[in-house]
C-alpha positions in Angstrom: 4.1 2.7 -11.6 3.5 3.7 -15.0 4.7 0.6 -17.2 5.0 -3.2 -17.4 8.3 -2.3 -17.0 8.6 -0.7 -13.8 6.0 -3.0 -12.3 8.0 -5.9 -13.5 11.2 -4.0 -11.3 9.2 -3.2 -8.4 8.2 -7.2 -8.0 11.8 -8.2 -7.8 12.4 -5.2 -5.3 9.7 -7.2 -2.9 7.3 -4.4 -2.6 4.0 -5.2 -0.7 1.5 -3.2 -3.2 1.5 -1.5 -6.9 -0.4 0.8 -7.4 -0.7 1.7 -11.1 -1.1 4.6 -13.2 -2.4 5.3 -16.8 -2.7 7.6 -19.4 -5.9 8.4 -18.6 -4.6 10.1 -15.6 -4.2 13.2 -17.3 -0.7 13.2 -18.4 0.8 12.4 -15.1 2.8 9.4 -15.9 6.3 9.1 -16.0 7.2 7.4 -18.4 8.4 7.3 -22.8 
């Protein structure tokens, strides 16, 4: 995920794992 947002969303989905992203990934994050 690439925001509080969407981790907050995936949570109350029940996922198992998040695996998070920043900006310092080079650009690659969906996102505003």
């Amino acid at each position: 995920v690439g925001s509080y947002e969407d981790a907050t969303k995936a949570v109350n989905a029940g996922v198992d794992a998040i695996i998070v992203q920043g900006h310092e990934a080079g650009g690659h994050v969906i996102g505003k």
